[in-house]
C-alpha positions, -999 to 999 in steps of 0.1 A, spaced: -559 -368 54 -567 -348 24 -600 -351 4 -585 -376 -23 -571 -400 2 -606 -397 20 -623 -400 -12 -601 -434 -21 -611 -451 12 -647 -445 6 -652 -457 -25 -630 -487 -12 -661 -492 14 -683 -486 -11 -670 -514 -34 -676 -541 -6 -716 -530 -16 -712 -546 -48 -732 -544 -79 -767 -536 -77 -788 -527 -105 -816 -505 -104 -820 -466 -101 -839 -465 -66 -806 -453 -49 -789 -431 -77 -819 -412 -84 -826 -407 -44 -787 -394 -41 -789 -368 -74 -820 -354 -57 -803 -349 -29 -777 -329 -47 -799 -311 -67 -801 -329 -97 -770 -318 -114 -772 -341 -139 -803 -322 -160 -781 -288 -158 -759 -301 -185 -766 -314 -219 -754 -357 -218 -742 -375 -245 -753 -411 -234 -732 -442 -247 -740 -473 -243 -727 -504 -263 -712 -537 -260 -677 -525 -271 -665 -488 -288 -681 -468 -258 -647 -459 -253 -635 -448 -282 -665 -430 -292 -662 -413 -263 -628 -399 -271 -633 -393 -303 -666 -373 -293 -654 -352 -265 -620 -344 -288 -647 -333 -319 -664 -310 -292 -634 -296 -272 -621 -285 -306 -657 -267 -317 -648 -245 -284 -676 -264 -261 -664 -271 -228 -667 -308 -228 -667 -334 -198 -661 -370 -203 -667 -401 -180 -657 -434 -193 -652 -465 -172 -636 -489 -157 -606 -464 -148 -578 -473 -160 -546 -454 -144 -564 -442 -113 -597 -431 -104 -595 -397 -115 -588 -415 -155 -628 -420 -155 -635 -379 -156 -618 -352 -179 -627 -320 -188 -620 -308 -225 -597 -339 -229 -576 -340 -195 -575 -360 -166 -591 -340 -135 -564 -330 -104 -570 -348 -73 -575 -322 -58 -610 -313 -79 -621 -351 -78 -613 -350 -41 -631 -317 -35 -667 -333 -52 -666 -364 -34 -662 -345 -1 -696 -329 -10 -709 -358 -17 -699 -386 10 -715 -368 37 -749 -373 16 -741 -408 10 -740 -415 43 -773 -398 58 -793 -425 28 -809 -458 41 -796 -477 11 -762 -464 5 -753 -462 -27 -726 -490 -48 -694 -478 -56 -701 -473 -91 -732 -454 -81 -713 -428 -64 -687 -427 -91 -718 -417 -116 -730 -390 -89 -693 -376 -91 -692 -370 -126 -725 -353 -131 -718 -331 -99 -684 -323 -114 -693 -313 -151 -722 -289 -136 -693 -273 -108 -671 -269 -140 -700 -254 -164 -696 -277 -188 -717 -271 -219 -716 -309 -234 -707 -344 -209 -700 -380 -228 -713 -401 -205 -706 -437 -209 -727 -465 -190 -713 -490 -169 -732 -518 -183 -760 -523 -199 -788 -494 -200 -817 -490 -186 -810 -497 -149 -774 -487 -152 -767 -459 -128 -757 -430 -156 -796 -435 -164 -808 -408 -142 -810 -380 -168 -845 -371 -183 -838 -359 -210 -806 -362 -228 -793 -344 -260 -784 -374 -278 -788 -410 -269 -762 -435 -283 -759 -477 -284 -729 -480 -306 -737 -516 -310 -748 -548 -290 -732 -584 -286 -731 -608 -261 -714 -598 -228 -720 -597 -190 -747 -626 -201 -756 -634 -161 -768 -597 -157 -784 -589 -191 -794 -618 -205 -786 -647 -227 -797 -636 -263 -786 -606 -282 -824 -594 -278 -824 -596 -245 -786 -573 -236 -805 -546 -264 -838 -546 -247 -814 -531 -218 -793 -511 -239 -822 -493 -256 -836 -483 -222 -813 -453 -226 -835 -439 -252 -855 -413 -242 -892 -397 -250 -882 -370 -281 -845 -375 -281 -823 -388 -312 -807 -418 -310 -775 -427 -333 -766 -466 -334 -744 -490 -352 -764 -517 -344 -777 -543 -370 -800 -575 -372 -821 -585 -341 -805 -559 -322 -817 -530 -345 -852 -545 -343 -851 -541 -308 -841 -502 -303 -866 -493 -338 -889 -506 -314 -879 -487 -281 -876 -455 -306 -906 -457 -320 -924 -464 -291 -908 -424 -273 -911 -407 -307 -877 -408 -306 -858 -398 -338 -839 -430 -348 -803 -428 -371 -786 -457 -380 -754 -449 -388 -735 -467 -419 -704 -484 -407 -694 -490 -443 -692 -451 -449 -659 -448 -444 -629 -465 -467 -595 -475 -454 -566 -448 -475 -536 -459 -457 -528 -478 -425 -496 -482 -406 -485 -484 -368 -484 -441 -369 -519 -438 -374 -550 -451 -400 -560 -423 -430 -596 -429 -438 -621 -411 -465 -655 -401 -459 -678 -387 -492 -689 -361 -467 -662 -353 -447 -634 -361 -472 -601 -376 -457 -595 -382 -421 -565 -391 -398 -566 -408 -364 -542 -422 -347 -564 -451 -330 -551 -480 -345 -573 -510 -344 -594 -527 -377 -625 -514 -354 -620 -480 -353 -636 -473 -387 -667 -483 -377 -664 -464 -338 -654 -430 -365 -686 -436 -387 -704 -432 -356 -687 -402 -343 -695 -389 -379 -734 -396 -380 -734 -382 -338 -724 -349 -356 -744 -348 -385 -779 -352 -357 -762 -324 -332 -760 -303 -358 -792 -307 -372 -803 -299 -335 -784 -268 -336 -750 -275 -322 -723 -259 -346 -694 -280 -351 -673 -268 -378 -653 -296 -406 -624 -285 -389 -633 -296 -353 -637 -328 -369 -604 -331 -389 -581 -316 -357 -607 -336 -329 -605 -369 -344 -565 -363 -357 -557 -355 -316 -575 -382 -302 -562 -407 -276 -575 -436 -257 -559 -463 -235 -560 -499 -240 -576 -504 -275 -551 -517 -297 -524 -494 -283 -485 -489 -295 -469 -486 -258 -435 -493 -279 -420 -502 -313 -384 -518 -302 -397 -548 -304 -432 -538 -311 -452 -537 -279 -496 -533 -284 -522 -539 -255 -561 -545 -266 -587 -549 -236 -603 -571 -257 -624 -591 -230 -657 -607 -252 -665 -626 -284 -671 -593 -306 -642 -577 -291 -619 -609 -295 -625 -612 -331 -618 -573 -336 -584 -575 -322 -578 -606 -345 -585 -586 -374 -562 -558 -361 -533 -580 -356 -533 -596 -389 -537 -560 -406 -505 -548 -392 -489 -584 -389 -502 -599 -416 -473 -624 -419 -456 -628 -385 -463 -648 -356 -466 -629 -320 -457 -629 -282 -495 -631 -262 -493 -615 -229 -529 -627 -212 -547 -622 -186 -585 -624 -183 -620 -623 -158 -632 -656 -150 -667 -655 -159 -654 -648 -198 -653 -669 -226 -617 -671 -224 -613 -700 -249 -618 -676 -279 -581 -668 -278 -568 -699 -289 -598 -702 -313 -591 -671 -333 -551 -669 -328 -536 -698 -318 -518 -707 -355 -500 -671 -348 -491 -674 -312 -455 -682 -312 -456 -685 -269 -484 -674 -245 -473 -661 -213 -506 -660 -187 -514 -638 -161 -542 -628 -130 -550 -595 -133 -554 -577 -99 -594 -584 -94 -614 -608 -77 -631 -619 -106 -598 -630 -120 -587 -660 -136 -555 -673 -122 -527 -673 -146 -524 -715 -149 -562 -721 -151 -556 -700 -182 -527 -716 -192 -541 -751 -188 -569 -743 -213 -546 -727 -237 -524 -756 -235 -553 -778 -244 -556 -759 -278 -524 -761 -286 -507 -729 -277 -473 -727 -264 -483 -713 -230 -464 -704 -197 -478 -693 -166 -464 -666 -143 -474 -653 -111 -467 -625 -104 -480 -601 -134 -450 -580 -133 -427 -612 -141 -448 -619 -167 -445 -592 -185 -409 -592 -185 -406 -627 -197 -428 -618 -226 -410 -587 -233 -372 -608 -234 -390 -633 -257 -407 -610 -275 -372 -591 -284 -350 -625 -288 -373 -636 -312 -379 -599 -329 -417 -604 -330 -445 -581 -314 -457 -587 -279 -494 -579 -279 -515 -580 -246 -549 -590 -248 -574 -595 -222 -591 -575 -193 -584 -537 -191 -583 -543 -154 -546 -550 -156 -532 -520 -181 -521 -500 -154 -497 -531 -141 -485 -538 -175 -478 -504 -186 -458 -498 -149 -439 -532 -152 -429 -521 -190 -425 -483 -179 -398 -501 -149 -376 -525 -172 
């Protein structure tokens, strides 16, 4: 069995650990392999939604200023090896393979063996000091402070791109409460750029002031919609001047206005990243899942969109490029989300709703959903099997010569894109 097979069926083990939050066995694990994590200067993310895309846009931005640029971003969403690119591409299996074997046999000497996602963290800071990178976007997990990508002392630039309600049972009830753990990223003497607002701004001004920690907000309203259209959204900045990027959704303005303000602090802390990086970066950029043209005969978009703030965003989306159509829903969604929202925000444009369970235990099953959608007046039909689903959505979708648009968890993109790639 080669490393990346072994690798798979550890982290497989490792998963039946759970989720546990806390630092105790991440930061015991890095020591053990030397602390690889302070050898290279961390771009932290956090955020309730545009970690993501920020992260793309970012590492794209500093791949095109020459930097050698590693980027970990989660949950995967192809394969394990999607969570960890260097200067924009997917690692081999070979490379992921080869870090893991370094690191299982460490793993495995600790009292308190460390979660899956644990492990995945330890493999991306191990891997972006083996390849020498100068600059690593590192996107938490969830939530901050005890998330496991929190074991750096010091990093270049702290970011919290913004901060709704999600994963309340682990981080609280109140938008106060998820910051309080968002801002625990910040660290003593490092900037930190947000596009946070209201209580939540409150919250991290605190945290900031509190490490003498150089707080910019940036202004999400800095940037002004040129042009839109399914091949891509041309924006103008007063300081940058006009901007392409091919990331479609109403959101992405605000995720760029970010990216924008992250550059103006780096180079204020000496990192040179010249206009054109920015232009050709942010023009290149790609990233799964948000608001994504998979096809455009009949038009075919999936949107993780899995929480309130996220729900809302791909509403906007759909009725800026569909202002005056109704559309095939292809759904499927976690349990413990407020799942409801769908019907709230789109029902009057869902022509039929075909429901799914995506492949996790947290799932919802595909006519629990249905059920409730039913309830709110939506046209829904349940399926299955997720591959049948998307089929049936597709044909509908085509007879009726209106977009199919996937919403839901991210956890089943991989199944939709192969049962579309296989029709």
């Amino acid at each position: 069995m080669n490393n990346y097979n072994k690798a798979l069926d550890y982290l497989s083990c490792a998963a039946l650990r759970g989720s546990k939050l806390g630092l105790e066995r991440i930061t015991d694990l890095m020591h053990r392999l030397g602390d690889p994590q302070n050898t290279v200067r961390i771009i932290h993310v956090a955020g309730t939604n545009g970690k993501g895309s920020f992260g793309a846009m970012l590492s794209a931005v500093l791949t095109d200023a020459g930097f050698s640029t590693g980027w970990f971003s989660s949950p995967a969403l192809t394969g394990v090896t999607d969570s960890f690119r260097i200067n924009g591409c997917e690692v081999s299996r070979d490379t992921f393979g080869n870090v893991m074997a370094e690191i299982i046999p460490v793993c495995e000497i600790m009292d308190d063996k460390p979660t899956e996602f644990e492990v995945l963290t330890a493999a991306a800071y191990l891997l972006f000091a083996r390849q020498n990178c100068q600059f690593a976007v590192v996107e938490c997990g969830m939530g901050g402070d005890s998330d496991s990508t929190n074991v750096i002392s010091a990093p270049f630039l702290s970011v919290i791109t913004n901060v709704q309600l999600d994963h309340t049972g682990f981080l609280g009830s109140t938008i106060s409460e998820i910051a309080e753990h968002k801002s625990g990223i910040i660290k003593l003497h490092r900037p930190v750029v947000t596009g946070a607002s209201g209580i939540a701004l409150d919250v991290i001004a605190r945290k900031a002031a509190d490490l003498s920690a150089e707080l910019v907000c940036a202004d999400l309203s800095r940037l002004h919609t040129v042009s839109a259209d399914l091949s891509g959204v041309t924006l103008y900045d007063n300081a940058f001047g006009q901007l392409t990027i091919p990331l479609l959704g109403s959101y992405q303005s605000q995720n760029t206005a970010i990216v924008l303000t992250a550059v103006d602090v780096m180079r204020r802390y000496g990192t040179v990243i010249p206009d054109s990086a920015v232009f050709s970066g942010l023009g290149k950029t790609r990233w799964h899942g948000r608001f994504e043209l998979l096809r455009k005969d009949p038009c075919v978009i999936y949107d993780g969109a899995h929480n309130p703030d996220g729900i809302r965003s791909a509403a906007d989306s759909i009725r800026r490029f569909f202002p005056n159509s109704k559309f095939v829903l292809l759904i499927g969604v976690m349990a413990d989300k407020e799942y409801q929202l769908y019907a709230d925000t789109l029902g009057p444009a869902i022509f039929r709703a075909f429901t799914v369970r995506p492949n996790n235990p947290r799932a919802l099953d595909a006519a629990s959903l249905a059920d409730t959608l039913r309830l709110q007046g939506v046209d829904a039909v349940p399926c299955n099997d997720l591959s049948y689903g998307v089929t049936q959505a597709f044909l509908c979708a085509r007879n009726e010569r209106l977009p199919l648009i996937a919403l839901g968890s991210l956890y089943m993109y991989a199944d939709f894109v192969n049962a579309l790639d296989n029709m």
